[in-house]
N, C-alpha and C positions, 0 to 999 in steps of 0.2 A: 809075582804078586798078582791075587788075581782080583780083578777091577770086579766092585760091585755095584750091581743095579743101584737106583734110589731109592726101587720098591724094597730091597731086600735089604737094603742100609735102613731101612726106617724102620721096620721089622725087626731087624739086630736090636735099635736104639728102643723100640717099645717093648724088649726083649727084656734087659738090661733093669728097665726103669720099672717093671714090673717085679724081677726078680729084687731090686732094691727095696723097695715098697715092702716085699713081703718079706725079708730081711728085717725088716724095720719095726713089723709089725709084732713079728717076734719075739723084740728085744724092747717091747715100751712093758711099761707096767703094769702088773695083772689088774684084773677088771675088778672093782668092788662089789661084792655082793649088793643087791639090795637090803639086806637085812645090817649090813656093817654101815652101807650108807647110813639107815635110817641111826643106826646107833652114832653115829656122827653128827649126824645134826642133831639130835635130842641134847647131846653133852654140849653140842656149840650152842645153844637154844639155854644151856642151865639146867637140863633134868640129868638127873639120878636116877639108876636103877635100883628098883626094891623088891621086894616077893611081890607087890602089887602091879611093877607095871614101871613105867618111867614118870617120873613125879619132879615139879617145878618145886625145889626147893630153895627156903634164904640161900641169897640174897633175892633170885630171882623173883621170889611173889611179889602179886601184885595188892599193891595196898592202898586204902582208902580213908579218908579224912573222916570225923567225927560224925556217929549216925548219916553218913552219904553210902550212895550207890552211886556217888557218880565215878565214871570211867574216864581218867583225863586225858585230853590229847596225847600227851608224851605215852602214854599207857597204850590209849588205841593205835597207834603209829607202829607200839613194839607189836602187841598183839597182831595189828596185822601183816608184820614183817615174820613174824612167828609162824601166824597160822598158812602165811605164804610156803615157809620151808618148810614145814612139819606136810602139808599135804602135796608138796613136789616129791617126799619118799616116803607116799604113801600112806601116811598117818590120816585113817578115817573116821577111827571114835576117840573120843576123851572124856576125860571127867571133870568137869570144875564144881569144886568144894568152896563155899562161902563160908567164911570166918566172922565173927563179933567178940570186939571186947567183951568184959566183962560189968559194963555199964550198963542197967537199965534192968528189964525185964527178959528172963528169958524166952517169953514166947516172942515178945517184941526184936531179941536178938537171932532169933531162928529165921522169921521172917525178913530182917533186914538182909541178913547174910545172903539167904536164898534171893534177896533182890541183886545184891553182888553180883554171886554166881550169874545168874540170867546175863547181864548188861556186859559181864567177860564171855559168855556164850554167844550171846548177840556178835559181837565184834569179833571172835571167832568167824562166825558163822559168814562176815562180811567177808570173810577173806578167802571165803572159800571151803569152808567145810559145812557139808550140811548138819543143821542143826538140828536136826530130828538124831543124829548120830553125836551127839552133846550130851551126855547125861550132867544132869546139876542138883546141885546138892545145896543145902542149908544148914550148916552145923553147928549156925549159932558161936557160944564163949564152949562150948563142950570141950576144944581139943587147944589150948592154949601151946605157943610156943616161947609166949615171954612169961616168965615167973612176975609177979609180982604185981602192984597197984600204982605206979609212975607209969607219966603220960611217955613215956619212951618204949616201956612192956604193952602201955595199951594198943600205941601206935602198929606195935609189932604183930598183934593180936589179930586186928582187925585188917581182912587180906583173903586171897581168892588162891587157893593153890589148884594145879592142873596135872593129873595123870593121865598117860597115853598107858591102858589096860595092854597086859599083855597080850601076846597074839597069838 
């Protein structure tokens, strides 16, 4: 047997532990694309994919109390837990579309919406994405998701949905 150095013992063992290493590195899990990340957390986030893009669909929208824009805590808390994940893979533009029941006037419903939209862009915007890269929209009662004239279709009506545009 032949006696070895310490130098050339500790060589063997950085030998060893390297080749382990890269062994290991081998056999772990392929790497996720960035493109399959970002399609991960859109689905974990609640969007769908469409021909238009990824879109925050019910249950996910966000909804707002009778003729308010206001944005409520529990609301901005998500949005910016959202807008946190959405621009860690990458998501740089969006769309938010404002919604209004079917109460009132329609120019008065266009404007309200489009105040929505802003106050869910704004709070975006706090979380990190810029808002010059926000497009927002006011679409007013034009695009209804609840049928009908109860405060539960109204409730459902009036609501800010959000597209990540395809890329």
């Amino acid at each position: 047997m032949v006696k070895q150095t310490p130098c050339a013992w500790m060589l063997r063992l950085l030998w060893l532990v390297a080749a382990a290493l890269a062994l290991g590195a081998c056999q772990s899990a392929p790497h996720m694309s960035d493109e399959a990340r970002r399609a991960q957390v859109l689905r974990e986030q609640g969007f769908v994919q469409t021909e238009q893009g990824w879109e925050l669909q019910l249950p996910g929208k966000l909804l707002f109390g009778f003729d308010s824009d206001v944005v409520t805590d529990e609301s901005r808390r998500k949005l910016l837990h959202m807008g946190r994940a959405l621009s860690e893979v990458g998501v740089r533009t969006l769309r938010v579309d404002g919604h209004a029941d079917d109460q009132g006037a329609p120019e008065y419903n266009e404007r309200l919406s489009l105040r929505r939209a802003q106050a869910v862009a704004q709070a975006l915007a706090d979380s990190g994405i810029a808002l010059d890269h926000i497009e927002v929209r006011g679409l007013g009662a034009k695009y209804p998701v609840a049928a009908g004239t109860s405060e539960a279709a109204r409730q459902e009506n009036r609501r800010v949905a959000l597209t990540v545009p395809v890329q």
